[in-house]
N, C-alpha and C positions, 0 to 999 in steps of 0.2 A: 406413531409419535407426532406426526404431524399436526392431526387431530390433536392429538392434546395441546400442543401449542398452542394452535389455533382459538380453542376453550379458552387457553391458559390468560390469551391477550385480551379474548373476549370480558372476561372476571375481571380484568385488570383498568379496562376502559367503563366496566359497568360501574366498580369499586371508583375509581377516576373520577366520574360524570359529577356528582357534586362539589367538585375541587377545581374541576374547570371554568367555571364559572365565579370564581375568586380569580383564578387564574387572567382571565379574560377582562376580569376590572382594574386588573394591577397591569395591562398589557394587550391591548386589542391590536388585532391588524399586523402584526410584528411579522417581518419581511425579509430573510436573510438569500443568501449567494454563495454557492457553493463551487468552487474554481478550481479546476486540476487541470495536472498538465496531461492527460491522459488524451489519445487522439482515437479515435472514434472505433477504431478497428480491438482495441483493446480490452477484450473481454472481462478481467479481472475488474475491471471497475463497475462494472454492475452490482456487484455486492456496496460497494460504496453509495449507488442508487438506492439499494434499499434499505439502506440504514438511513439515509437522507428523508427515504418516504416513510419510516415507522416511525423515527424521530418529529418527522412534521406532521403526521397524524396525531400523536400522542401525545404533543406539548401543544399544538392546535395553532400551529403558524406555517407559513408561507416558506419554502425552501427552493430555489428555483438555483438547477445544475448546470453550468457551464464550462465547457471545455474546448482547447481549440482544435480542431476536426481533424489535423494529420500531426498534433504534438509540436508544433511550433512554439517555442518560448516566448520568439518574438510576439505572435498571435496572443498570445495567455499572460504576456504582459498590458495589452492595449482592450482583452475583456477585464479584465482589471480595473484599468481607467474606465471604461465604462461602465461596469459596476460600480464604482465610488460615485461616479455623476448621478445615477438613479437614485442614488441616498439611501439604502437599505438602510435596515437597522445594525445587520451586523456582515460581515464577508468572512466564509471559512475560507483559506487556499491553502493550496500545495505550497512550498518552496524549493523548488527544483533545482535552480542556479539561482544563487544568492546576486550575483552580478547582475544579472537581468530583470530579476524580481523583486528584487529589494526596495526601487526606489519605488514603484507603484504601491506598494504595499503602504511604506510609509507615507508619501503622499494619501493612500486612503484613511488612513490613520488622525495625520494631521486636520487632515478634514473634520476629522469626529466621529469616524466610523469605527467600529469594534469588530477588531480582527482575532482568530485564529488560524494558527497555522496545525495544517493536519496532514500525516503521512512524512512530507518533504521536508528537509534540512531539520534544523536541530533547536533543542530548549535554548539556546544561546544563541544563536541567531532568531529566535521567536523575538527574545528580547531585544536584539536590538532593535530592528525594527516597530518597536513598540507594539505589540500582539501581545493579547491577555496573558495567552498560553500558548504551549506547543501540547497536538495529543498525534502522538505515533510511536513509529520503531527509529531510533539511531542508526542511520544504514551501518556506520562505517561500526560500532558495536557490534551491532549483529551479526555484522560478516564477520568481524573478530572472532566471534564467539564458537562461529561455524570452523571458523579457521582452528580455534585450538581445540574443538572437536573432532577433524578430522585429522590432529596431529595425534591425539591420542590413540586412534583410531588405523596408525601408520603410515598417511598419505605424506610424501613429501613435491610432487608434483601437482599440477592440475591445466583442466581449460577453464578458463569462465566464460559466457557466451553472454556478452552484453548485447539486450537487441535496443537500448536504448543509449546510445554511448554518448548521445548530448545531452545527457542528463548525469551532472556530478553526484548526484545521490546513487545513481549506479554504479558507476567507478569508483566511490566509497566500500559498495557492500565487495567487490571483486578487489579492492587495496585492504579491505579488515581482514578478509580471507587469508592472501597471502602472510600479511603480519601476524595472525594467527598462528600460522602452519609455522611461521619463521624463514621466507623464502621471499626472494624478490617475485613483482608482479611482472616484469620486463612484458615478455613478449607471451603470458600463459593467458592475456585478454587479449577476445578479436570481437569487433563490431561486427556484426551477424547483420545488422539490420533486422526490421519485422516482416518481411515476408518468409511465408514457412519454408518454401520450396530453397529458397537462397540459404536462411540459419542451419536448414537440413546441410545443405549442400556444405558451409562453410565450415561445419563439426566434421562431415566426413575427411574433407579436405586436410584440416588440421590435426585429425586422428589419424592419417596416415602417413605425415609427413613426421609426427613424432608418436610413437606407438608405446614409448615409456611412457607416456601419462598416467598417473595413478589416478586422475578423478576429472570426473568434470563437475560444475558449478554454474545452473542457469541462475536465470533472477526471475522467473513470475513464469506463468503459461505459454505468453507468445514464444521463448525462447524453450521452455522445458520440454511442449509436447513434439514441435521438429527433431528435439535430440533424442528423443525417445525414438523415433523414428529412426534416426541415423544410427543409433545403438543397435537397432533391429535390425539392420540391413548389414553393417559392419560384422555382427556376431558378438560384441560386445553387452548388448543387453545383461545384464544383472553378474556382470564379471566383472564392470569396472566401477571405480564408485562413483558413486551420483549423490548427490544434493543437489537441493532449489530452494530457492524463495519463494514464498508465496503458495498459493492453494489453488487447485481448479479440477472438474474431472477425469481428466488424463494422470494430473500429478498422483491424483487418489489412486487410481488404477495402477499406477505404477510403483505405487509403496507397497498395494494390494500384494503383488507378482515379486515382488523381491527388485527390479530393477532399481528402484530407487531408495538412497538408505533413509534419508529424513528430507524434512519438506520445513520450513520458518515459517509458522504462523504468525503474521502481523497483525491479523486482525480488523482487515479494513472496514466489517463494519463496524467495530464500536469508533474507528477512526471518521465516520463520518455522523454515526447514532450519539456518541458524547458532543461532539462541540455544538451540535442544535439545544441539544438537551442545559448545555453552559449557558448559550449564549438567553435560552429564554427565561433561564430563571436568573440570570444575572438583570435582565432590564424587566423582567415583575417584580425582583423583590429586592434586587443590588448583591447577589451572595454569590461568589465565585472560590472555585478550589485553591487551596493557597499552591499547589505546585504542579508543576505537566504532568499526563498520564502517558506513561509507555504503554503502549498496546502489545509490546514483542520488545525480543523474540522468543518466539515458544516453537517449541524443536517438535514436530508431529513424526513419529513411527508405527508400522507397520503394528503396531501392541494397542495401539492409542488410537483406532479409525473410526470407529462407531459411532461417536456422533458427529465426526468430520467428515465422512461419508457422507452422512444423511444429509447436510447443509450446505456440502461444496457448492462453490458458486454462488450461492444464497444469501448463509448470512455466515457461512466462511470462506 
């Protein structure tokens, strides 16, 4: 399957090559920045890399990623200003905390720079801060979604394992959850932090201090493959329920085996492969989407792995 893709792009950049070169006269040297709040140890954004590097292979511009090294907002507010000082031609970023990030954004903006936001906070705050578009998932929607999925489904409890808890688009998807199910969030969120050994330790911890939990609810790999882990140890593996956010191959393995019931695909590469793809055809030729793309969420099951299998990590 690989192989064929691989053909597939091949055809695509052969079919391409005389387009490029119109391309090129309507738009040389085009220079964008790409800015997450994502800290260094965080695997899942590696697919966001490589949507970064197809996207800027195949519109034939300049993409350069930056992030701050242990997820500091403060850090990722001040690459910011310094991406705007460079003068790119455009800057994708996260929106993490709208409080923090807000003003740098628009400051880059006011400057004359042309923003998207991708992944973090929402089509309406894209707007305020003056960004063409937002392309991502709604957190606090999507945990909604998860939420009256697993109501239907009979949960009336759970844990959520925030490993990123200074991060409000986290505590979004673990407050849509609860308002899904119909239950307060009170005390069924605990900051796990990102280390394995501690989120491991903090699920057991919490697993057995209340043993009616009907579910638990990670958010991305760093927190999902430790609980998988504590599941195993506890005895709980594929008796209690589980959901996640996000993709990786642990997550895969464990929808594989039954432990885990569904997995939210976001979609992070088209979250970083579209807004290059916007932002170069909007400064060759001035043409941009009239409204935000949702990337997610899309619910992945144990029925539905075949080519999420093949891709995890990659380019899901």
């Amino acid at each position: 399957m690989k192989s064929t893709l691989k053909k597939l792009m091949l055809t695509t950049a052969v079919i391409a090559s005389p387009l490029m070169a119109s391309a090129e006269a309507h738009g040389d040297d085009l220079t964008y920045v790409l800015i997450s709040h994502a800290p260094d140890s965080d695997s899942w954004w590696n697919t966001v890399k490589n949507g970064v590097a197809l996207a800027a292979e195949q519109m034939d511009v300049t993409v350069e990623y930056r992030n701050p090294p242990t997820g500091d907002l403060g850090d990722m507010a001040r690459i910011i200003d310094q991406a705007a000082a460079s003068n790119p031609d455009g800057i994708i970023t996260t929106l993490a905390d709208f409080d923090v990030l807000s003003g740098p954004i628009r400051a880059a903006v006011d400057q004359g720079v042309d923003v998207i936001i991708m992944n973090s906070g929402s089509p309406e705050q894209a707007a305020e801060v003056g960004a063409l578009m937002y392309v991502g998932q709604p957190e606090y929607d999507a945990g909604f979604a998860a939420g009256q999925r697993a109501e239907r489904d009979g949960i009336e409890s759970f844990l959520c394992v925030n490993h990123y808890i200074s991060s409000p688009a986290s505590t979004e998807r673990c407050q849509g959850f609860a308002d899904g199910l119909g239950v307060d969030l009170g005390n069924q969120m605990i900051d796990s932090g990102q280390d394995p050994s501690e989120v491991k330790n903090r699920v057991l911890a919490y697993l057995s201090a209340n043993p009616e939990t009907d579910a638990v609810l990670t958010l991305g790999p760093t927190s999902a493959d430790p609980t998988i882990l504590a599941l195993e140890e506890n005895g709980m593996a594929g008796d209690i329920y589980f959901g996640t956010f996000d993709l990786g191959e642990e997550i895969v393995n464990g929808l594989k085996s039954g432990v885990i019931n569904w997995g939210i695909d976001q979609q992070p590469f088209l979250q970083a492969y579209l807004p290059v793809v916007v932002l170069a055809n909007y400064d060759r030729y001035g043409v941009l989407p009239g409204n935000n793309i949702n990337s997610g969420p899309g619910f992945v099951t144990e029925d539905a792995l075949a080519k999420v299998e093949e891709f995890a990590g990659e380019f899901r």
